[in-house]
BAZA-518351 format. One record per residue (C-alpha): residue in three letters; x, y, z. Coordinates in nm, 3 decimals, always signed. Example, Ala and Ser with C-alpha at 12.3 -4.5 7.8 and 13.67 -1.06 7.14 Angstrom:
% BAZA-518351
+------+---------+---------+---------+
! rest !    east !   north !      up !
+------+---------+---------+---------+
!  ALA !  +1.230 !  -0.450 !  +0.780 !
!  SER !  +1.367 !  -0.106 !  +0.714 !
+------+---------+---------+---------+
END
This chain:
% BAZA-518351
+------+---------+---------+---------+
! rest !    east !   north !      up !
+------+---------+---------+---------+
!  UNK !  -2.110 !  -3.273 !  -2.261 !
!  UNK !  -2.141 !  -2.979 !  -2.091 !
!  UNK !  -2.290 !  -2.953 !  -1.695 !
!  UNK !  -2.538 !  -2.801 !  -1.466 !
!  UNK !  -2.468 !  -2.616 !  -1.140 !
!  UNK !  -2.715 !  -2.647 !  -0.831 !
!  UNK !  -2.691 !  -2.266 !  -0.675 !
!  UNK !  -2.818 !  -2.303 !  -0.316 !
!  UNK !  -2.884 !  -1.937 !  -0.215 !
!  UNK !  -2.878 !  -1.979 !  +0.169 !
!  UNK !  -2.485 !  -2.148 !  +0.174 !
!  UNK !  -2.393 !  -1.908 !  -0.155 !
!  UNK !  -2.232 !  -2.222 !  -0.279 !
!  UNK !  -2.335 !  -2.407 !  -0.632 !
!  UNK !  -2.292 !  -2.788 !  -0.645 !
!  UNK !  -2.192 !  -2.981 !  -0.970 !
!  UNK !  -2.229 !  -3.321 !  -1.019 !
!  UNK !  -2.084 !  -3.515 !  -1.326 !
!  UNK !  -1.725 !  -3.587 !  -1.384 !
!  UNK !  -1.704 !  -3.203 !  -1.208 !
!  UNK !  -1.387 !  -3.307 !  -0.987 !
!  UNK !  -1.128 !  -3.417 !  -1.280 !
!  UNK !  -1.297 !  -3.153 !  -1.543 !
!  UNK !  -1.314 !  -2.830 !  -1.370 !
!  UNK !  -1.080 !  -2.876 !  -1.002 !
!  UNK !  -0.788 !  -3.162 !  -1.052 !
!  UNK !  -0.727 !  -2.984 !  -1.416 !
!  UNK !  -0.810 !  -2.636 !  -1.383 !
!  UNK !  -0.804 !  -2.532 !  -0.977 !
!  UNK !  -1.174 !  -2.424 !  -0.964 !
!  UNK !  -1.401 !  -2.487 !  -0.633 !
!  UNK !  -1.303 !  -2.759 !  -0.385 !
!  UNK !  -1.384 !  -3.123 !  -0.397 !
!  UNK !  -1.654 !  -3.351 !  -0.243 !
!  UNK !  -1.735 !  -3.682 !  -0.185 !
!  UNK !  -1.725 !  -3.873 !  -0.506 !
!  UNK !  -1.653 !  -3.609 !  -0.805 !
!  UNK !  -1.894 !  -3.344 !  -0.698 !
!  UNK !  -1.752 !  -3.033 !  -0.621 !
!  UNK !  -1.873 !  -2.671 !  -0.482 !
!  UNK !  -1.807 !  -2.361 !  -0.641 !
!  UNK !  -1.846 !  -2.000 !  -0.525 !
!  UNK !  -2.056 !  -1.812 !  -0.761 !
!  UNK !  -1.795 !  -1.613 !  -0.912 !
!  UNK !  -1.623 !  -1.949 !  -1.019 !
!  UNK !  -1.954 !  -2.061 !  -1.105 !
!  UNK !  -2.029 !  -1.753 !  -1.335 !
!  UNK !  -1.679 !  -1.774 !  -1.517 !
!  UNK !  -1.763 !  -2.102 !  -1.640 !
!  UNK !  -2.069 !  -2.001 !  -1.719 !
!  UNK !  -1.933 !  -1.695 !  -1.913 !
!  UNK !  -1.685 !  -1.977 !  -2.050 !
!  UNK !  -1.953 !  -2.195 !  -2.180 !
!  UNK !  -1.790 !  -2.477 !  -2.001 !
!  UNK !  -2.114 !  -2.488 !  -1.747 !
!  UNK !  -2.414 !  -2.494 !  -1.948 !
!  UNK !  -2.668 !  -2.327 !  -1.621 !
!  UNK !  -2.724 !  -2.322 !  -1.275 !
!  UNK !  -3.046 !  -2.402 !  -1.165 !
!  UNK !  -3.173 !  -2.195 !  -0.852 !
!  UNK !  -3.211 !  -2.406 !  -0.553 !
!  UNK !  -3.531 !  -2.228 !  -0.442 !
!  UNK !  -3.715 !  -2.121 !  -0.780 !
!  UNK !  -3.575 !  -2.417 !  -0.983 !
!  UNK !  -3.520 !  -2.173 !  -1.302 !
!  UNK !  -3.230 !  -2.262 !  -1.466 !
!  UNK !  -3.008 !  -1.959 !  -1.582 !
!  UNK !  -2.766 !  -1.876 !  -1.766 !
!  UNK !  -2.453 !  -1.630 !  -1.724 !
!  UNK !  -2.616 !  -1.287 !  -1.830 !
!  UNK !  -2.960 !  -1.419 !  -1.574 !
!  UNK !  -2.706 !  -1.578 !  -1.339 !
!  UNK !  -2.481 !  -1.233 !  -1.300 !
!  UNK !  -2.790 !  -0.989 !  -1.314 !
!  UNK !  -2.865 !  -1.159 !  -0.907 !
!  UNK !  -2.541 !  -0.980 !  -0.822 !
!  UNK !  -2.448 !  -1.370 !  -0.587 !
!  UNK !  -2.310 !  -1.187 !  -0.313 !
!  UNK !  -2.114 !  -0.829 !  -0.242 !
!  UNK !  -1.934 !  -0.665 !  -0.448 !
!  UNK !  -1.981 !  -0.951 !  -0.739 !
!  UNK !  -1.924 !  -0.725 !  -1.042 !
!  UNK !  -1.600 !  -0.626 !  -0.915 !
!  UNK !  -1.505 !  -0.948 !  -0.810 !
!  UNK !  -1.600 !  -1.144 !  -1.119 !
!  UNK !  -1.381 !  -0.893 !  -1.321 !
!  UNK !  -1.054 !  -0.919 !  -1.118 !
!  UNK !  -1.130 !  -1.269 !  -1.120 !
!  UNK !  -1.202 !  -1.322 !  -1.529 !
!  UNK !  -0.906 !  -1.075 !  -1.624 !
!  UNK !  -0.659 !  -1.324 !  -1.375 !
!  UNK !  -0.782 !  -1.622 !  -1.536 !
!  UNK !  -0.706 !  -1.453 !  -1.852 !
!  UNK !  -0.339 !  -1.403 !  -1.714 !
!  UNK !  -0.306 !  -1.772 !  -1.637 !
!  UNK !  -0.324 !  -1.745 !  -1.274 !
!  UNK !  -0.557 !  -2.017 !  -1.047 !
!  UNK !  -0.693 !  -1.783 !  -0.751 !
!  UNK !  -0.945 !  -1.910 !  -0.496 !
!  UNK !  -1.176 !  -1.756 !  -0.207 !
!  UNK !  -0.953 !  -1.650 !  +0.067 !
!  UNK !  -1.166 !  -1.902 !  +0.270 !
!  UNK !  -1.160 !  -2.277 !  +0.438 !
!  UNK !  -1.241 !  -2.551 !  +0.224 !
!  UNK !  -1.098 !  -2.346 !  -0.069 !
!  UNK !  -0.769 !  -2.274 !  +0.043 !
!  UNK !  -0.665 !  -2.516 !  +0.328 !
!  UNK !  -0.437 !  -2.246 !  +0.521 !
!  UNK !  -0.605 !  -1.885 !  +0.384 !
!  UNK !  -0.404 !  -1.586 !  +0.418 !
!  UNK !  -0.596 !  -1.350 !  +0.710 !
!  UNK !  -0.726 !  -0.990 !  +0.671 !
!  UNK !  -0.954 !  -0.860 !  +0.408 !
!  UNK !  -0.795 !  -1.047 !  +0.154 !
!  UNK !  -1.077 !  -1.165 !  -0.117 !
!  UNK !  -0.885 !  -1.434 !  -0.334 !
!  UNK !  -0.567 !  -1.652 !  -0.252 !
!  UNK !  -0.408 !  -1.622 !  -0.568 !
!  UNK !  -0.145 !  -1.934 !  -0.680 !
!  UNK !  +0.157 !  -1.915 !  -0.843 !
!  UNK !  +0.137 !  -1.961 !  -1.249 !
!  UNK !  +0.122 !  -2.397 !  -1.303 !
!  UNK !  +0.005 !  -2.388 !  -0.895 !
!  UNK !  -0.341 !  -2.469 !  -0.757 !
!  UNK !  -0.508 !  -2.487 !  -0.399 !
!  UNK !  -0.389 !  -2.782 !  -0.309 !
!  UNK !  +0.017 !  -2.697 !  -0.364 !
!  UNK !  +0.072 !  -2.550 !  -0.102 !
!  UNK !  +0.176 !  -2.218 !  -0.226 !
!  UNK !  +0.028 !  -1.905 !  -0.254 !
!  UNK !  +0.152 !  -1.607 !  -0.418 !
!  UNK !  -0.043 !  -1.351 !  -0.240 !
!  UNK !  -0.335 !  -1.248 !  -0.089 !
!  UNK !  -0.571 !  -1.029 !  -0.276 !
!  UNK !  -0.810 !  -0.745 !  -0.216 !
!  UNK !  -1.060 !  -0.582 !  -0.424 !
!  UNK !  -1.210 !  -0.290 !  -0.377 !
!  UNK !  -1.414 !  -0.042 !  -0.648 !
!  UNK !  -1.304 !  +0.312 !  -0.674 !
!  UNK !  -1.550 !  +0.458 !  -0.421 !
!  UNK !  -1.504 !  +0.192 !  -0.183 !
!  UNK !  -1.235 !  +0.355 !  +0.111 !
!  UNK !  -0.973 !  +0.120 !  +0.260 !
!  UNK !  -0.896 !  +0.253 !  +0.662 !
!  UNK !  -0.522 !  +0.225 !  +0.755 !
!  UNK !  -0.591 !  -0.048 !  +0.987 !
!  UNK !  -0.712 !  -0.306 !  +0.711 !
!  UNK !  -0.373 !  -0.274 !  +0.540 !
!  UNK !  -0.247 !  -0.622 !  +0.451 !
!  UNK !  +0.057 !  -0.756 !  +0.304 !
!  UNK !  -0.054 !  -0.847 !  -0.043 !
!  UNK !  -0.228 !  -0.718 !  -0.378 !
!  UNK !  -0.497 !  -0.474 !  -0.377 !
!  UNK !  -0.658 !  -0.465 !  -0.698 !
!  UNK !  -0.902 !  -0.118 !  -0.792 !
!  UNK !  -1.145 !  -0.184 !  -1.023 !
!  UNK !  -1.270 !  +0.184 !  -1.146 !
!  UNK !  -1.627 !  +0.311 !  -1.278 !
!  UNK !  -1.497 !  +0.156 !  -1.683 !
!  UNK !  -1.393 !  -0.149 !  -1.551 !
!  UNK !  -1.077 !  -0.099 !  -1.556 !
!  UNK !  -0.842 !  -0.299 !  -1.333 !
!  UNK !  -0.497 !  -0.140 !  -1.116 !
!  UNK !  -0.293 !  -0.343 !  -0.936 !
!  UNK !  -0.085 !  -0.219 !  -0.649 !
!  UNK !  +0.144 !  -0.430 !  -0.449 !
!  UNK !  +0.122 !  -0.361 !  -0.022 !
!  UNK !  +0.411 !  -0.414 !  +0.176 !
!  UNK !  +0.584 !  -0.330 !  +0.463 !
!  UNK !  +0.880 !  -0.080 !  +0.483 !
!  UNK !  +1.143 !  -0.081 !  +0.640 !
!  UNK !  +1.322 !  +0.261 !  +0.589 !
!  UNK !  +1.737 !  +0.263 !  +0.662 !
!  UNK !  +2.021 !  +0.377 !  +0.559 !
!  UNK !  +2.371 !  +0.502 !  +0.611 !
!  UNK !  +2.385 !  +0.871 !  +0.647 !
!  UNK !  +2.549 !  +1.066 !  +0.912 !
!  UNK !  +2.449 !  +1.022 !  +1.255 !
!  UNK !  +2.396 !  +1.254 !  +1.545 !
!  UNK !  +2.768 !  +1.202 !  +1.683 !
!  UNK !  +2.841 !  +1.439 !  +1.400 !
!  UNK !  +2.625 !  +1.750 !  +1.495 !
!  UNK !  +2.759 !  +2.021 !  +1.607 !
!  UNK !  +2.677 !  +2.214 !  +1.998 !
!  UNK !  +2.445 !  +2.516 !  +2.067 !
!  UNK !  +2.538 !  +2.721 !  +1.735 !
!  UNK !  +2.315 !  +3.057 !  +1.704 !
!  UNK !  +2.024 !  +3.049 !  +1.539 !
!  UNK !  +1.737 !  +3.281 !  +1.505 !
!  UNK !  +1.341 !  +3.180 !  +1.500 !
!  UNK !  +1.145 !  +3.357 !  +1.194 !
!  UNK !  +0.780 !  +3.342 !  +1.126 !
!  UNK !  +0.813 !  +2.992 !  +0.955 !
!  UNK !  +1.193 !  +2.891 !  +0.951 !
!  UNK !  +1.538 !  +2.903 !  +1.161 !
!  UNK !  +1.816 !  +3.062 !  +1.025 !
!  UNK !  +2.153 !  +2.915 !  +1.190 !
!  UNK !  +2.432 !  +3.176 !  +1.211 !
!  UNK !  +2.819 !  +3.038 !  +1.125 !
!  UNK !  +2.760 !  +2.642 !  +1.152 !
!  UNK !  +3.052 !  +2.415 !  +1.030 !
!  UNK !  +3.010 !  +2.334 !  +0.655 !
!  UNK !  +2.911 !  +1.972 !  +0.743 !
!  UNK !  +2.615 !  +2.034 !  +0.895 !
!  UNK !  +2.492 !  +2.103 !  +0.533 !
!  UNK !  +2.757 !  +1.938 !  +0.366 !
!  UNK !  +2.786 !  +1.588 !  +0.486 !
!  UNK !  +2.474 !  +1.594 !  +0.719 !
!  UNK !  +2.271 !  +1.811 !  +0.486 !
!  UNK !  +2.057 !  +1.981 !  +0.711 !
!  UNK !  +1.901 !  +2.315 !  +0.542 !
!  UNK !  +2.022 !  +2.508 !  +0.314 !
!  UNK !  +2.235 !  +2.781 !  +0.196 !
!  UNK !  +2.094 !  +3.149 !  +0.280 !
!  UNK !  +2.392 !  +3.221 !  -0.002 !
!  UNK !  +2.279 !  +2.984 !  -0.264 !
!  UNK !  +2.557 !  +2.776 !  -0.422 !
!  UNK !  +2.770 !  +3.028 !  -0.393 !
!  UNK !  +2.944 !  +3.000 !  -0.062 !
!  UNK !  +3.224 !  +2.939 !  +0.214 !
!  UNK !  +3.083 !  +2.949 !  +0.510 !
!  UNK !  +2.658 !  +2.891 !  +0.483 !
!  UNK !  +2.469 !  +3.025 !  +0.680 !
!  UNK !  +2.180 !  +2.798 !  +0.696 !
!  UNK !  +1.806 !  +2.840 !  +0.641 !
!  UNK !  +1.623 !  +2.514 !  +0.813 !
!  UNK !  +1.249 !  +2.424 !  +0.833 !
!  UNK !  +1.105 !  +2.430 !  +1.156 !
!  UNK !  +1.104 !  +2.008 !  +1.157 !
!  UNK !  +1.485 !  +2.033 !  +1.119 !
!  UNK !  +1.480 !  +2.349 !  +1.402 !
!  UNK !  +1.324 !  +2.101 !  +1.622 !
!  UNK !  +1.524 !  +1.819 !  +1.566 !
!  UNK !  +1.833 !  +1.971 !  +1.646 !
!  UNK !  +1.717 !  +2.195 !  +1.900 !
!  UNK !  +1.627 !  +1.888 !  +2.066 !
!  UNK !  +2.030 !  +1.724 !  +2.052 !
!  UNK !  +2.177 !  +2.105 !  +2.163 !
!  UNK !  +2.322 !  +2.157 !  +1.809 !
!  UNK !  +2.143 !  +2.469 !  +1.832 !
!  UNK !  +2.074 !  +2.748 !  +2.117 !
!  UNK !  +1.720 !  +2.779 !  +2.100 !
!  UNK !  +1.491 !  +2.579 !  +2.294 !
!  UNK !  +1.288 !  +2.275 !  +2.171 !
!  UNK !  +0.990 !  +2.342 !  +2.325 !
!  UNK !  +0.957 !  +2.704 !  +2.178 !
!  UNK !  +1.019 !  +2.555 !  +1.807 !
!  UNK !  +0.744 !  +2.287 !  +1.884 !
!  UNK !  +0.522 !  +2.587 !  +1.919 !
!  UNK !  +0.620 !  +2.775 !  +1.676 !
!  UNK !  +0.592 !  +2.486 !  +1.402 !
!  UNK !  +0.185 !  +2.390 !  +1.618 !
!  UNK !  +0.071 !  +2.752 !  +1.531 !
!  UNK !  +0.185 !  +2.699 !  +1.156 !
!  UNK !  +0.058 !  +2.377 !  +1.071 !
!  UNK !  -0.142 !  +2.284 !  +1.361 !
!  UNK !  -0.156 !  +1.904 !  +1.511 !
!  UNK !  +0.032 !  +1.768 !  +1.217 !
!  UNK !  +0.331 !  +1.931 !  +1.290 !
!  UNK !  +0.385 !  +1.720 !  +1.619 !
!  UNK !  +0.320 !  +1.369 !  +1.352 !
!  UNK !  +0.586 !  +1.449 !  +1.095 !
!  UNK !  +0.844 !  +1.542 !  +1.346 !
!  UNK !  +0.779 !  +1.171 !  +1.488 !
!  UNK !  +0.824 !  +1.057 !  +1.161 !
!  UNK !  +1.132 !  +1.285 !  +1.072 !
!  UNK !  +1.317 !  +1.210 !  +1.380 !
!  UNK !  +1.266 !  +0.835 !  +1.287 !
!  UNK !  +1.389 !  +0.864 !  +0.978 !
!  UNK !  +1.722 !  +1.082 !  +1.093 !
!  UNK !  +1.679 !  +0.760 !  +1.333 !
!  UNK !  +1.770 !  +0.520 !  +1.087 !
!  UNK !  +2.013 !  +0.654 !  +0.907 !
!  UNK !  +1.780 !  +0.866 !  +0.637 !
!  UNK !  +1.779 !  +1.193 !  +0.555 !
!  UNK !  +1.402 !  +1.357 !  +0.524 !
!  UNK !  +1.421 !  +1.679 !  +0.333 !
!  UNK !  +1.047 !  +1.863 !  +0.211 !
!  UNK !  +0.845 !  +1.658 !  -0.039 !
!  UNK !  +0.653 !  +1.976 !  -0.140 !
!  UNK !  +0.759 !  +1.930 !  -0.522 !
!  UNK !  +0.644 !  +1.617 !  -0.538 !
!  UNK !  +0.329 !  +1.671 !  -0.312 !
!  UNK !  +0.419 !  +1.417 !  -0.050 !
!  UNK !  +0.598 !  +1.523 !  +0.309 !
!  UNK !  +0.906 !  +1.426 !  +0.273 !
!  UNK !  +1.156 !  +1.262 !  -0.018 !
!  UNK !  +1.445 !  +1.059 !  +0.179 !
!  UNK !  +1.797 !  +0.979 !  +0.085 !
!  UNK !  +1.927 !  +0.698 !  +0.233 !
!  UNK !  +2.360 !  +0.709 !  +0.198 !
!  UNK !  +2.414 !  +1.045 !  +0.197 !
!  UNK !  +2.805 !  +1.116 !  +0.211 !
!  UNK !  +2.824 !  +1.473 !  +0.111 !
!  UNK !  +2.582 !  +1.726 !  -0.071 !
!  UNK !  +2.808 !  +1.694 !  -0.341 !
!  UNK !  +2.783 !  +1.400 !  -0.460 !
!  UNK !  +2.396 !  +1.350 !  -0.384 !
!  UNK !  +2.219 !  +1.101 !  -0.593 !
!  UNK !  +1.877 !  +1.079 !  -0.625 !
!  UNK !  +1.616 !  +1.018 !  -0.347 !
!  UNK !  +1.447 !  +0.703 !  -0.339 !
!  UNK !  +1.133 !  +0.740 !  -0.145 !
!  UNK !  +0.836 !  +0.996 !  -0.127 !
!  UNK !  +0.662 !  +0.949 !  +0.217 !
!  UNK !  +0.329 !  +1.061 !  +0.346 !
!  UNK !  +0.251 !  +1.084 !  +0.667 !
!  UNK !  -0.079 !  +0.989 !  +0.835 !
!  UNK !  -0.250 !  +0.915 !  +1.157 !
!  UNK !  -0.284 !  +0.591 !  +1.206 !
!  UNK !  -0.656 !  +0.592 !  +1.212 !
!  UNK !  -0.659 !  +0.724 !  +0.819 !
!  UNK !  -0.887 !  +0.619 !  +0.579 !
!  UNK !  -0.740 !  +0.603 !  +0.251 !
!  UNK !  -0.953 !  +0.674 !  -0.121 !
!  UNK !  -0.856 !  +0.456 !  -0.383 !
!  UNK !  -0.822 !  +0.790 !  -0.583 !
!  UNK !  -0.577 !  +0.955 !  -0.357 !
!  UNK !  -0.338 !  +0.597 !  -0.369 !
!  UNK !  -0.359 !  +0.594 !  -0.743 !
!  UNK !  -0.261 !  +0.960 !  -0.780 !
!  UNK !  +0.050 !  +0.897 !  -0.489 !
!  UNK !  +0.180 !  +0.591 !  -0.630 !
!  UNK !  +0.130 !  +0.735 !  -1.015 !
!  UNK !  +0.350 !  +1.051 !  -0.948 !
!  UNK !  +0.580 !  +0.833 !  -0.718 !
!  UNK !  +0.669 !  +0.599 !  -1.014 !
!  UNK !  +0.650 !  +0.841 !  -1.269 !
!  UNK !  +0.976 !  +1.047 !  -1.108 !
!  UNK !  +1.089 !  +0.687 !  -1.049 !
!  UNK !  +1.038 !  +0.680 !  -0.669 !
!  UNK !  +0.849 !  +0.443 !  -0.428 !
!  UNK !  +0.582 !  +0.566 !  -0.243 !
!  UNK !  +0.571 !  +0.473 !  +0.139 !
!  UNK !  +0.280 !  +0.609 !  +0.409 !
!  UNK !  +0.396 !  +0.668 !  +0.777 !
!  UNK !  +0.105 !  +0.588 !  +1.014 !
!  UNK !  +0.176 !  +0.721 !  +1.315 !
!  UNK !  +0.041 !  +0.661 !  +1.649 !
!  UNK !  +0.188 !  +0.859 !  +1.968 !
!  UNK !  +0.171 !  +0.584 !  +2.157 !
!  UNK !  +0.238 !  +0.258 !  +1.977 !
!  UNK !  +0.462 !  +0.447 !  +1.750 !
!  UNK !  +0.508 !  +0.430 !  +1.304 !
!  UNK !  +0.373 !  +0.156 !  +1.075 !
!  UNK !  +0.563 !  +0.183 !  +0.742 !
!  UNK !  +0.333 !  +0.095 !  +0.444 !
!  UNK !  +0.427 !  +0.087 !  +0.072 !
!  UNK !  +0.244 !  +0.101 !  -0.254 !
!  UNK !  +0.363 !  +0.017 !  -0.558 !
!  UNK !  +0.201 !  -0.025 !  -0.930 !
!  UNK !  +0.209 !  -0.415 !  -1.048 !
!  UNK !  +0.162 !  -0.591 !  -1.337 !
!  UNK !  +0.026 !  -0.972 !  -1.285 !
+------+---------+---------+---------+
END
């Protein structure tokens, strides 16, 4: 026998009755109990099982007309339904329980602008466990750097189609040569864009890898060509004899106030052990290798990182076309949001599969 749902329009909660408890929450993980074996449900539970057939209608709590799923969705219960009913419908199909990231659905929600607590597979909301938070978002809808969570952010696009991306923090290290290595006050001259270092030892490119070869591969003793980030950077430690200060300048009047933010970022990175060179190729700032032990023998980087203030606003469009390119040359993408005072959040993005 199938039921009917009580939608009360002012709580945005629908009420069923019946044997509701063992039939739709002990068995299945939807909506949270209530006394006897009522439960509640939030409409986009409510219009899965209507779209299931296993609720039969929902009768409005102020009009009293009883409707069905196609009359039921058409009310758009709440913001951002559509989006949120299809995240929700295709993780049902994947055999996942997920609940409102709210109190009494999920006795300990995750915080932030999480949407859904999502269970592990054979878990429900009262387990205990929760796999991870998730957001939802359409296409057009921007996500600012400060609502970054830990979690899953799913993009539902103008077909209804679904990406996943996993957010987490990053940690960036590694175990390339550190600054006890570099050598003192070798000549270099500024250009219009670039520093050319006169006679350095061969590790500075060859086991530190800063710049690179005015010779090409061909050489003995390189004379280096380095971007104005690395210029600064070692200006800064004395491994070369022009001053900081006038490379800072020089690198402002090229690329203006973002210059200033991806040295922050590059000097962490040298910080920790990780070698930034350009991401230009790849259309990102910077690709890192972390163990770098000579030029040599380089493998492959492993990151592409962007950097940002940390006030950005991100498009959904711009993270799928990063973190598309970053797998496809089988990298992770990471974003650098940098604030001058409080100093680099490390965010990464990656595609995922439910």
């Amino acid at each position: 026998m199938s039921l009917e749902g009580r939608f009360e329009t002012d709580e945005g909660v629908v009420y069923v009755g019946g044997d509701a408890r063992q039939r739709y929450h002990d068995s299945r993980g939807y909506g949270y109990p209530l006394e006897g074996n009522e439960i509640a449900l939030a409409p986009v539970e409510a219009a899965h099982l209507l779209y299931r057939g296993d609720l039969e209608r929902v009768v409005h709590g102020e009009s009293g007309e009883r409707l069905g799923f196609r009359e039921f969705v058409s009310r758009e219960p709440g913001d951002d339904f559509g989006v949120r009913f299809l995240v929700y419908a295709d993780l049902r199909s994947r055999g996942f329980y997920l609940s409102p990231n709210a109190e009494p659905w999920v006795p300990d929600p995750p915080g932030g602008e999480a949407d859904f607590a999502v269970f592990p597979r054979g878990k429900g909301p009262r387990d205990g466990e929760i796999a991870y938070a998730l957001r939802i978002v359409g296409e057009r809808t921007d996500i600012p750097a400060a609502e970054l969570r830990p979690g899953v952010l799913a993009v539902v696009d103008e077909e209804s189609e679904i990406t996943y991306f996993e957010v987490g923090r990053r940690d960036p290290t590694g175990t390339s040569g550190s600054d006890a290595t570099l050598p003192e006050a070798c000549e270099a001259d500024l250009l219009a864009d670039r520093v050319v270092v006169w006679e350095p030892p061969t590790s500075l490119y060859e086991h530190t890898f800063y710049g690179q070869p005015l010779e090409g591969r061909e050489y003995d003793e390189p004379t280096l060509q380095c971007s104005l980030l690395e210029a600064a950077y070692l200006a800064e430690r004395g491994a070369i004899d022009l001053e900081s200060e006038t490379v800072r300048e020089r690198g402002r009047e090229v690329e203006g106030e973002r210059f200033d933010r991806r040295l922050i970022v590059y000097t962490a990175l040298r910080e920790r052990g990780v070698v930034p060179k350009t991401g230009y190729k790849f259309g990102a700032d910077f690709r890192t290798y972390a163990d770098v032990d000579s030029v040599e023998n380089l493998g492959h980087s492993e990151l592409l990182v962007r950097v940002h203030p940390a006030g950005y606003v991100f498009e959904p469009r711009d993270l799928a076309l990063d973190v598309r390119l970053a797998h496809g040359v089988r990298k992770t993408m990471v974003f650098a949001l940098v604030d001058p005072e409080a100093g680099i959040e490390w965010w990464s993005l990656e595609r995922l599969t439910p």
